[in-house]
C-alpha positions as a Markdown table, in Angstrom:
| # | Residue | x | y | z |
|---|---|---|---|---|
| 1 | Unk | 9.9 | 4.2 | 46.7 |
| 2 | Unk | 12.2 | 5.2 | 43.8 |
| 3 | Unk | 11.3 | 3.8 | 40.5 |
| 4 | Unk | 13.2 | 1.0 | 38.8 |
| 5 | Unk | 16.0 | 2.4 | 36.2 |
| 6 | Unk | 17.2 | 0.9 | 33.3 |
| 7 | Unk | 20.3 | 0.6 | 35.1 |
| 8 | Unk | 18.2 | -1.6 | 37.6 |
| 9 | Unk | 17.3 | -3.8 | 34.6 |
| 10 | Unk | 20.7 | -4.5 | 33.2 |
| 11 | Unk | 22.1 | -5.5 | 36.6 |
| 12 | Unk | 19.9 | -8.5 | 37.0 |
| 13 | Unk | 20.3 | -9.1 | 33.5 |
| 14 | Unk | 24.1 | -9.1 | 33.7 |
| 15 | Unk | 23.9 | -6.7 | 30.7 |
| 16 | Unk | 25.2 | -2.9 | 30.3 |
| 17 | Unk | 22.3 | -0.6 | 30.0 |
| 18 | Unk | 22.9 | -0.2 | 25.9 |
| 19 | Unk | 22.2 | -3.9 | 26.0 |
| 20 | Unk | 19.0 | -3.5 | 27.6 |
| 21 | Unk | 18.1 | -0.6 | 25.0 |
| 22 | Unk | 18.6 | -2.5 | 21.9 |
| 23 | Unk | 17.2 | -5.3 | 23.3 |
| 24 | Unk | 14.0 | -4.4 | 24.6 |
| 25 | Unk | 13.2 | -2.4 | 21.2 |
| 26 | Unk | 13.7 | -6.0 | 18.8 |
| 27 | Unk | 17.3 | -5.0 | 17.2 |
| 28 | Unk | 18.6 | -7.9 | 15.7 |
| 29 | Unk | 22.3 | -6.8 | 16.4 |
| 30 | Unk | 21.1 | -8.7 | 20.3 |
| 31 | Unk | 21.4 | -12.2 | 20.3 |
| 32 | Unk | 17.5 | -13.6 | 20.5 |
| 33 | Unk | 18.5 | -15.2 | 24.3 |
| 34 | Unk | 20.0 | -12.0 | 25.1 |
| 35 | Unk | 16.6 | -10.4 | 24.5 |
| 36 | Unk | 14.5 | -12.8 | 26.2 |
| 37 | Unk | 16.6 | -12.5 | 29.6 |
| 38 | Unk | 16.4 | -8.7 | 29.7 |
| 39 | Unk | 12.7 | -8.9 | 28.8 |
| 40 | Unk | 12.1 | -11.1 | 31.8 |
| 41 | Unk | 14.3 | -9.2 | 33.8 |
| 42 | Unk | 12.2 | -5.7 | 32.8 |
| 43 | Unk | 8.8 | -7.1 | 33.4 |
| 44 | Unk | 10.2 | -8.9 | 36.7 |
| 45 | Unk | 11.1 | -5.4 | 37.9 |
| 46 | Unk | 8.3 | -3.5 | 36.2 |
| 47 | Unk | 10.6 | -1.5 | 34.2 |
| 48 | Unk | 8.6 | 0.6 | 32.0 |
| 49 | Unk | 11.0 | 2.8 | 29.4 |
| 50 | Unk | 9.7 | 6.4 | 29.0 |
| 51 | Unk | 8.8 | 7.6 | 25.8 |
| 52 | Unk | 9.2 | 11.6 | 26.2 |
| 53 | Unk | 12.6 | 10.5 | 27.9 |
| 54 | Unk | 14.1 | 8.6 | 24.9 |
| 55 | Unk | 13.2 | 11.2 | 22.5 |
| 56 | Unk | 14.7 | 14.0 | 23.9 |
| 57 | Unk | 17.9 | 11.9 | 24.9 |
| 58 | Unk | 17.8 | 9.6 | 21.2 |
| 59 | Unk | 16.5 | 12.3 | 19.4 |
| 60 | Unk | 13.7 | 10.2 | 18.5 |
| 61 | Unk | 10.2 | 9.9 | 18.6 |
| 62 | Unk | 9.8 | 6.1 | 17.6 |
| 63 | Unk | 7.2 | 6.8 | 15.6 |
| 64 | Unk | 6.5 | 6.4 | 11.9 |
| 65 | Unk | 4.2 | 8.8 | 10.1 |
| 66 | Unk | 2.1 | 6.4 | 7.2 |
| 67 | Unk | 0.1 | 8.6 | 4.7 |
| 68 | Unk | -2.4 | 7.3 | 2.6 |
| 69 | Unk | -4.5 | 8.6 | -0.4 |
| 70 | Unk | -8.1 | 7.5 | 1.5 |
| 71 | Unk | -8.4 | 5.7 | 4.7 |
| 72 | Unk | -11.9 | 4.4 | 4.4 |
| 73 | Unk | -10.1 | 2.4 | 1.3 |
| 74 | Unk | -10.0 | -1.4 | 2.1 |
| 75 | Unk | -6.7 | -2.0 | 0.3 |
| 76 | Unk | -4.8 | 0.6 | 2.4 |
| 77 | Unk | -6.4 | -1.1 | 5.7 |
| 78 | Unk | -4.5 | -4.4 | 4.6 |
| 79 | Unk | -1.8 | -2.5 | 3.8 |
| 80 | Unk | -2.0 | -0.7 | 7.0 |
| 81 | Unk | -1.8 | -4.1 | 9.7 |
| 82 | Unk | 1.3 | -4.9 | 7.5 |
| 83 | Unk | 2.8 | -1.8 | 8.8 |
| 84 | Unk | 1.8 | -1.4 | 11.8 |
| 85 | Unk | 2.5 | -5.6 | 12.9 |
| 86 | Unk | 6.3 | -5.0 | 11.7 |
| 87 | Unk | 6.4 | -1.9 | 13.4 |
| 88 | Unk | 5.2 | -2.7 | 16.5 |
| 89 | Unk | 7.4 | -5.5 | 16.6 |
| 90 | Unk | 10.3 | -3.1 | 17.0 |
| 91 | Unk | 9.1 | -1.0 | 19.6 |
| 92 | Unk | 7.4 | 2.1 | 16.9 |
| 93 | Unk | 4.0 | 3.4 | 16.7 |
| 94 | Unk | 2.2 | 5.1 | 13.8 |
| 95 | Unk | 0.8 | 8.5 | 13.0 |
| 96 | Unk | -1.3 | 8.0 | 10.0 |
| 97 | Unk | -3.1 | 10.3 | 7.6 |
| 98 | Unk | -5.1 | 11.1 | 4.6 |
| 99 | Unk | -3.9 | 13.1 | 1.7 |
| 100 | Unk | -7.4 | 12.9 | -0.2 |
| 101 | Unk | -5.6 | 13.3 | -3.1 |
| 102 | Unk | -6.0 | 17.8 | -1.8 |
| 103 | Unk | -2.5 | 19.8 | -2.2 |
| 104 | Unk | -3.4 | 21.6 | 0.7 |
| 105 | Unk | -4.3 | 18.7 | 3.4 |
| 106 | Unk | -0.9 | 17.1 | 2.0 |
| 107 | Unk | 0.7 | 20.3 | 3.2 |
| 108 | Unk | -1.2 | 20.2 | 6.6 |
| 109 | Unk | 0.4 | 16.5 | 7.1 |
| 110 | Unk | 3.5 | 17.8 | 6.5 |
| 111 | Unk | 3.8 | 20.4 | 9.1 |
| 112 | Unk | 1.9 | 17.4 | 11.5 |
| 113 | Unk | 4.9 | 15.3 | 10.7 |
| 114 | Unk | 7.7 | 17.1 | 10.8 |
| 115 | Unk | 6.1 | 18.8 | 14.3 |
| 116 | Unk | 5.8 | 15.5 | 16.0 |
| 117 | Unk | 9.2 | 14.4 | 14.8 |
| 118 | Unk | 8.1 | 11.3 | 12.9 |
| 119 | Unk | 11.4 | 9.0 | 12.9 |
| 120 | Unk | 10.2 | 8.2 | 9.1 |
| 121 | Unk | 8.1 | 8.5 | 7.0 |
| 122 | Unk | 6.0 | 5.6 | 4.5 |
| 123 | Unk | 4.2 | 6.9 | 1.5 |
| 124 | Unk | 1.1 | 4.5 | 0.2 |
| 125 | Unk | -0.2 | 5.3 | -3.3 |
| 126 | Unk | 0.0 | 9.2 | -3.5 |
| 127 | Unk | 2.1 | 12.0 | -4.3 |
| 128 | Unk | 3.9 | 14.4 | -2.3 |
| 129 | Unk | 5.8 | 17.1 | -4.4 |
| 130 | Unk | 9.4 | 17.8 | -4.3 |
| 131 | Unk | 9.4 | 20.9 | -1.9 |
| 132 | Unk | 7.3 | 18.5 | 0.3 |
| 133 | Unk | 9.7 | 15.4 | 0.5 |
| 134 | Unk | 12.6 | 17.8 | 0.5 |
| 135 | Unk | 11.7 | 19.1 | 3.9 |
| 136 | Unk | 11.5 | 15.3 | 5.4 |
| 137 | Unk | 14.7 | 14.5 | 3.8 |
| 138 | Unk | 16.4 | 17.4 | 4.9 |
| 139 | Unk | 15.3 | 17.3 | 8.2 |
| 140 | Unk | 17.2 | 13.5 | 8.0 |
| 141 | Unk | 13.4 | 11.6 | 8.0 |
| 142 | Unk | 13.3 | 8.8 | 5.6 |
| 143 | Unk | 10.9 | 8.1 | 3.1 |
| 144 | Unk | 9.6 | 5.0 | 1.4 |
| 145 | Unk | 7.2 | 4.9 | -0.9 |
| 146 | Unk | 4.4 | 2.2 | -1.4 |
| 147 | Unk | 2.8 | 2.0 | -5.3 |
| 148 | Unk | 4.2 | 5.0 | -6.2 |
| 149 | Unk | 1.8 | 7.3 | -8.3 |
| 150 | Unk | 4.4 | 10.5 | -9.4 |
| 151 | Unk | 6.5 | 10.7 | -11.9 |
| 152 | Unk | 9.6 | 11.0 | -9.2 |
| 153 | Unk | 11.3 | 7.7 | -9.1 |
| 154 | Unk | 12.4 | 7.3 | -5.1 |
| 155 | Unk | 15.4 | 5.5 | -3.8 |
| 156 | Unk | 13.6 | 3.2 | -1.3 |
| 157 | Unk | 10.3 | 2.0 | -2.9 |
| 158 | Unk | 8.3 | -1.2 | -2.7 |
| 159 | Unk | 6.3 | -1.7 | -6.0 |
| 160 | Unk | 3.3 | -4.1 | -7.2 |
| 161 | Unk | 4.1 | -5.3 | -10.3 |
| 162 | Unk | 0.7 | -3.9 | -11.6 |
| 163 | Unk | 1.8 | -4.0 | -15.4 |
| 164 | Unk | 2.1 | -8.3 | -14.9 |
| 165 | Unk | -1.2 | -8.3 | -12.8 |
| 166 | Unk | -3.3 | -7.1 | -15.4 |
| 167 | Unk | -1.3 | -8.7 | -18.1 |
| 168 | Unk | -2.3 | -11.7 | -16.5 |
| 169 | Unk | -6.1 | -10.6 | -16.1 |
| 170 | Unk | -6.3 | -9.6 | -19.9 |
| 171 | Unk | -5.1 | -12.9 | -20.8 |
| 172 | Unk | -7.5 | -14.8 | -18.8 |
| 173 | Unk | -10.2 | -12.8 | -20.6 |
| 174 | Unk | -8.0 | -13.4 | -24.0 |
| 175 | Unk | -8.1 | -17.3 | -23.0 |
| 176 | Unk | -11.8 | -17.5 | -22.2 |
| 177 | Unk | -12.6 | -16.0 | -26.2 |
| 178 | Unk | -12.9 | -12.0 | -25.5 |
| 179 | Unk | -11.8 | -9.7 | -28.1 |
| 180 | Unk | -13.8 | -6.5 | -27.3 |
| 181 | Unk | -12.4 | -5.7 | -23.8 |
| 182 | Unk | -12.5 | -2.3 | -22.2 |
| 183 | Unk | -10.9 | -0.3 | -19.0 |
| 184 | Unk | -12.0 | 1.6 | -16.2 |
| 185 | Unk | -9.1 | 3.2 | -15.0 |
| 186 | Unk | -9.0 | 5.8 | -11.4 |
| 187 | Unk | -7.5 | 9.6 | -13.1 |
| 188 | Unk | -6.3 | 10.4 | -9.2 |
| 189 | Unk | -4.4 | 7.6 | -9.0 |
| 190 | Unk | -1.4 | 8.4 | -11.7 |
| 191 | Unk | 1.7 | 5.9 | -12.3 |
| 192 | Unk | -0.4 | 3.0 | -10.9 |
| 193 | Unk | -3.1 | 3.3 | -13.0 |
| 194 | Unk | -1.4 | 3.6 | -16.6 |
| 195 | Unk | 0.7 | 0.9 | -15.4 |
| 196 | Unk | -2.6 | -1.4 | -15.8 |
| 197 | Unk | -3.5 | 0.2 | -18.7 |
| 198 | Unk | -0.4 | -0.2 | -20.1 |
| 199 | Unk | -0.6 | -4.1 | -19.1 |
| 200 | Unk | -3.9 | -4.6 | -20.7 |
| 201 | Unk | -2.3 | -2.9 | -23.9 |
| 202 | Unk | 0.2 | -5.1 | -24.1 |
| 203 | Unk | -1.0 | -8.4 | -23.4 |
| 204 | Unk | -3.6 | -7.6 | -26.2 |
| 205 | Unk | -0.9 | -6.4 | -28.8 |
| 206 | Unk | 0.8 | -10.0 | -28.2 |
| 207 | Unk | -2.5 | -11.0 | -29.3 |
| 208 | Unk | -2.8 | -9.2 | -32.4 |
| 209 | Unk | -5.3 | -7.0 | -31.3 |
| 210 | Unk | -5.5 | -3.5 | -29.5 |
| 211 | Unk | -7.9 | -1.6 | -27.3 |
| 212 | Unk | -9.9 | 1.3 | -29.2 |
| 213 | Unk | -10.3 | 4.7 | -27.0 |
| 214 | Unk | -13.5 | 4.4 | -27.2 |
| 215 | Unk | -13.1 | 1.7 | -24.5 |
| 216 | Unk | -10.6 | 3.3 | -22.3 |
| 217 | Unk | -12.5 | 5.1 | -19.2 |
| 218 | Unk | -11.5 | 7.2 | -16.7 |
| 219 | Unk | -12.9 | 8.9 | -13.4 |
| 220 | Unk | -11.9 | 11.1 | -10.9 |
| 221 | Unk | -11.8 | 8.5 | -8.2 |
| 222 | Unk | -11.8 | 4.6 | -7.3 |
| 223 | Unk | -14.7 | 4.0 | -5.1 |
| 224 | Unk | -17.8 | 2.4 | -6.4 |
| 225 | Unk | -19.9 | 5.4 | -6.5 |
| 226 | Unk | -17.4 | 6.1 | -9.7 |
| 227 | Unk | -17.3 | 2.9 | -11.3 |
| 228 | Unk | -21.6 | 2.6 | -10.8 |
| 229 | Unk | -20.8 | 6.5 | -12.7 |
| 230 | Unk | -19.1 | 5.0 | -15.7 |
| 231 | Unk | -21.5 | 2.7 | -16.5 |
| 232 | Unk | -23.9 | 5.0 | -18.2 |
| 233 | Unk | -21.2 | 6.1 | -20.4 |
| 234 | Unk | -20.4 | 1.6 | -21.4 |
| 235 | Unk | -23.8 | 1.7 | -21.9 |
| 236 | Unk | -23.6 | 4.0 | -24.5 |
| 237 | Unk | -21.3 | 2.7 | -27.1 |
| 238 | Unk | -23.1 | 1.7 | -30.1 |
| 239 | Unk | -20.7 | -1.6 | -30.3 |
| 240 | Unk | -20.1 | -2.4 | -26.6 |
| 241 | Unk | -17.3 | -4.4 | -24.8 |
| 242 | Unk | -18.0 | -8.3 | -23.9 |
| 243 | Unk | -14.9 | -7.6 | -20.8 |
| 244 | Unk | -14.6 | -4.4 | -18.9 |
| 245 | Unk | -11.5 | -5.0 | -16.8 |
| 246 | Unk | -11.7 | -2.6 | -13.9 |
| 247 | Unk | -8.9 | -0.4 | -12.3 |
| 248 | Unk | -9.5 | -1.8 | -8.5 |
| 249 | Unk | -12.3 | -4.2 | -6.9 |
| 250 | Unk | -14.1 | -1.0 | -5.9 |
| 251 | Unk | -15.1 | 0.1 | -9.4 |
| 252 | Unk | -15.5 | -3.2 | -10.4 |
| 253 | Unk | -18.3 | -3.5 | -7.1 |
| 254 | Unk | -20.0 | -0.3 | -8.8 |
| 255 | Unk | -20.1 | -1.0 | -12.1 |
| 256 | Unk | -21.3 | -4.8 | -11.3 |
| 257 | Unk | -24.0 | -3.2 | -9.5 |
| 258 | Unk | -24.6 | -0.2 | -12.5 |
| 259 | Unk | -24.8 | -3.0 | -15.5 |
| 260 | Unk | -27.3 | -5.3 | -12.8 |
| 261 | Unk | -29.7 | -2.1 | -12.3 |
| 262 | Unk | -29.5 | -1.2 | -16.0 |
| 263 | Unk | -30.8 | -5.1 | -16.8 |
| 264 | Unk | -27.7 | -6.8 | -17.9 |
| 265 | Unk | -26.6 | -10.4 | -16.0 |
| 266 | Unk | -22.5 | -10.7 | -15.4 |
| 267 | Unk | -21.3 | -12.9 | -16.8 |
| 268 | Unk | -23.6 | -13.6 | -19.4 |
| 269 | Unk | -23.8 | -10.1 | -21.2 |
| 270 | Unk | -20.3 | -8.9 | -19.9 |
| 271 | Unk | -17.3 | -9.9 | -18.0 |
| 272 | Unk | -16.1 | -7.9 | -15.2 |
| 273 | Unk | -12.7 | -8.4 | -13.2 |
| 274 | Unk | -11.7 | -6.0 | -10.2 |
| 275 | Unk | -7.9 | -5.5 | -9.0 |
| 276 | Unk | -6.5 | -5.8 | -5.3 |
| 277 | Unk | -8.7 | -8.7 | -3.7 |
| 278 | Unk | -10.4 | -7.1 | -0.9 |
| 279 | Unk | -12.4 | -8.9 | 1.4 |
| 280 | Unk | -15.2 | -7.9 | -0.5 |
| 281 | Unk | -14.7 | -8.9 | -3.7 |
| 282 | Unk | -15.6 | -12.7 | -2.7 |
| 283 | Unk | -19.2 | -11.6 | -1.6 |
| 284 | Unk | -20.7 | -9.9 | -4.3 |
| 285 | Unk | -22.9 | -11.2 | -6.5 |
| 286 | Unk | -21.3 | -13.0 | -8.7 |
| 287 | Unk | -18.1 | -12.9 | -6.5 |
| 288 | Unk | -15.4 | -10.9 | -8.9 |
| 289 | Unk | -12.6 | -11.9 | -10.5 |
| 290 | Unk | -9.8 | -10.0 | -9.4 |
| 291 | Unk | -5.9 | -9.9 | -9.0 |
| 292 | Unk | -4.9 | -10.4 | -5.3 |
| 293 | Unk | -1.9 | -8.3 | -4.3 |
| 294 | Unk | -0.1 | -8.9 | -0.9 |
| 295 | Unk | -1.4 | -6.7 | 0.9 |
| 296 | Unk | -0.3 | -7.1 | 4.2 |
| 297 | Unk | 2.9 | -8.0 | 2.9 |
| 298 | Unk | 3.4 | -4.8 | 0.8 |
| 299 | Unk | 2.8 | -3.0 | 4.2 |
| 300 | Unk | 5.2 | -5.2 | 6.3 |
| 301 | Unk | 8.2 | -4.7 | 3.6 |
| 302 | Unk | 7.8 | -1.0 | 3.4 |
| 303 | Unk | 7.9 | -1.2 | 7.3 |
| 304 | Unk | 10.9 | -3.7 | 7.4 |
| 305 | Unk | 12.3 | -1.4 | 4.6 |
| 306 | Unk | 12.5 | 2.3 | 6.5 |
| 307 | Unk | 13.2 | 0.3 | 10.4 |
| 308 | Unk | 16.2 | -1.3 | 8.3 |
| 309 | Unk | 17.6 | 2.6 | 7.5 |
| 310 | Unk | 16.9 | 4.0 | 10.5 |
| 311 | Unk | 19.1 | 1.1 | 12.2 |
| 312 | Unk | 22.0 | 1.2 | 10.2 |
| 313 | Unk | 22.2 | 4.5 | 9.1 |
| 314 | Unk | 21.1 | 6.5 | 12.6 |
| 315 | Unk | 20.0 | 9.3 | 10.5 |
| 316 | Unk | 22.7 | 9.4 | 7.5 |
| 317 | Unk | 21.0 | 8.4 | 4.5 |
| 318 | Unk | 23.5 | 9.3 | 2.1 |
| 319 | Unk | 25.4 | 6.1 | 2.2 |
| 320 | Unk | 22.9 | 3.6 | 1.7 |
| 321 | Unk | 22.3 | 2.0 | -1.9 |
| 322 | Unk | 18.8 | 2.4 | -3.5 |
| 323 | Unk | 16.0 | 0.0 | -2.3 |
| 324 | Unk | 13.3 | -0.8 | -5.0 |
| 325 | Unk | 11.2 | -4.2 | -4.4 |
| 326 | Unk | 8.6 | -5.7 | -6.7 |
| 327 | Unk | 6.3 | -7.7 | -5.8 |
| 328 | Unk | 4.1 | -10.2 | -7.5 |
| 329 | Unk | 0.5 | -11.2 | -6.9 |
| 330 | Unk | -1.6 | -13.9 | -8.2 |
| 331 | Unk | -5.2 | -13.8 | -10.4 |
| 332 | Unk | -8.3 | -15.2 | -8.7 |
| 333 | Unk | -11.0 | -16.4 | -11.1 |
| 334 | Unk | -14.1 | -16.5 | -9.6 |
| 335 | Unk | -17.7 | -16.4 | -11.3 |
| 336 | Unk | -17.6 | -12.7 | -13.0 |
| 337 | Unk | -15.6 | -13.7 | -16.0 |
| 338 | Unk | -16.8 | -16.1 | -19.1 |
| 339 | Unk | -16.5 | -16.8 | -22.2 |
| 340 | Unk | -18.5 | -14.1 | -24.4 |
| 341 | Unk | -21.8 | -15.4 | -26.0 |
């Protein structure tokens, strides 16, 4: 018994077969009743569209490559079912990876993309070099970049505004009576990262006041391990900070857990506030203070973003106008920040 075309499809749905096409991958150029009959009509027939066929006719793979710094980070999970939620919508699924922050794994990914003809390509919080996004641009792959941490300012972006976020946390701590307030801030994570110190800097020079070197940490990563790391060196200042604000909940897990081991009850001896709201942030003990960005949302834009050029351009980037979104988030006070005693 022959199998059922698309042809087959658009005939009971009194549609031509480009109809069917848009249709049954979610464009919004088909009217939303237009869709539903040839959806009914395809699962009446038990159409099922073949992949391997529409990418060697299309040219396209309906996949998006999605490359995170670390995927055992909770943020980049959120981030993640943003992604993939708008994505599936229309019809694509993901190839994801994991720079690790290593020039030569971001290499390997490259090769892995490009090989299995990602449609486009969605950068979250790290840094490909320029020879790197060259070779997705030239070979007409989009990019879009999440929290960009380079130097490189890209033409479709969607930002945190991470510079307002821990303006916001400083000025809690300002509000609550703080004046000696320190930073723990991730070296591997570049733009993002200064942007919060830079935040913190400013919100205390309204105040009259400014943060002393001496206060400003940094380590190689931002997983708790590293903040738990830093604590020793807190610990050590002769005058010591009453408010350590912390580059991303996961420092601020470890070093809640370093100061606790070391004798010293948050928030009675110091304030700690985290950045990102992950799930876990609510559950520790006390549950942190931390600035929630949208996740999810974050994700879902950056998705919406690169689905958006591949529709209207088909490939030909050049005449599309720049792209930068910022979002904004939203400080959640919670039990590990008080006034100083």
């Amino acid at each position: 018994m022959p199998s059922t075309t698309i042809k087959d499809v658009a005939k009971l749905a009194g549609v031509d077969h480009s109809t069917v096409s848009r249709a049954l991958h979610g464009s919004p150029l088909i009217s939303s009743e237009t869709t539903d009959r040839v959806r009914q009509a395809a699962v009446k027939l038990g159409y099922q569209p073949s992949a391997a066929a529409r990418s060697l006719k299309t040219r396209s793979s309906r996949v998006l490559g999605v490359v995170v710094s670390q995927i055992d980070d909770p943020f980049f999970g959120e981030v993640l079912q943003g992604v993939e939620e708008a994505a599936q919508s229309s019809g694509y699924s993901l190839f994801i990876a994991a720079s690790q922050h290593d020039q030569e794994r971001q290499e390997a990914i490259v090769r892995a993309m490009r090989e299995h003809r990602v449609d486009g390509l969605i950068i979250c919080s790290t840094s490909f070099d320029s020879v790197q996004n060259r070779q997705f641009l030239d070979d007409g792959i989009p990019i879009v970049v999440v929290n960009n941490q380079s130097e490189k300012d890209y033409k479709y972006s969607i930002y945190h505004d991470d510079v307002d976020g821990s303006r916001q946390i400083t000025r809690h701590l300002l509000e609550l009576g703080h004046r000696r307030i320190a930073y723990l801030g991730n070296s591997l994570s570049g733009r993002t990262t200064l942007d919060r110190l830079s935040g913190v800097e400013q919100e205390l020079k309204a105040a009259g006041l400014e943060i002393p070197p001496t206060y400003v940490f940094e380590v190689a990563g931002g997983k708790s391990e590293h903040g738990f790391a830093a604590i020793k060196s807190l610990l050590g200042l002769s005058r010591r900070p009453t408010a350590l604000i912390c580059f991303n909940d996961m420092l601020a897990i470890g070093a809640l857990q370093g100061l606790q081991q070391a004798g010293f009850q948050v928030p009675q001896d110091i304030s700690i506030t985290g950045f990102d709201n992950i799930a876990f942030s609510a559950y520790t003990q006390p549950p942190l203070t931390t600035f929630d960005q949208p996740k999810r949302f974050i994700g879902a834009e950056a998705a919406r973003l690169i689905l958006g050029l591949l529709e209207s351009a088909e490939g030909s980037l050049s005449s599309q106008e720049s792209a930068i979104k910022v979002l904004q988030g939203r400080l959640l006070l919670r039990a590990s920040t008080a006034a100083p005693q």
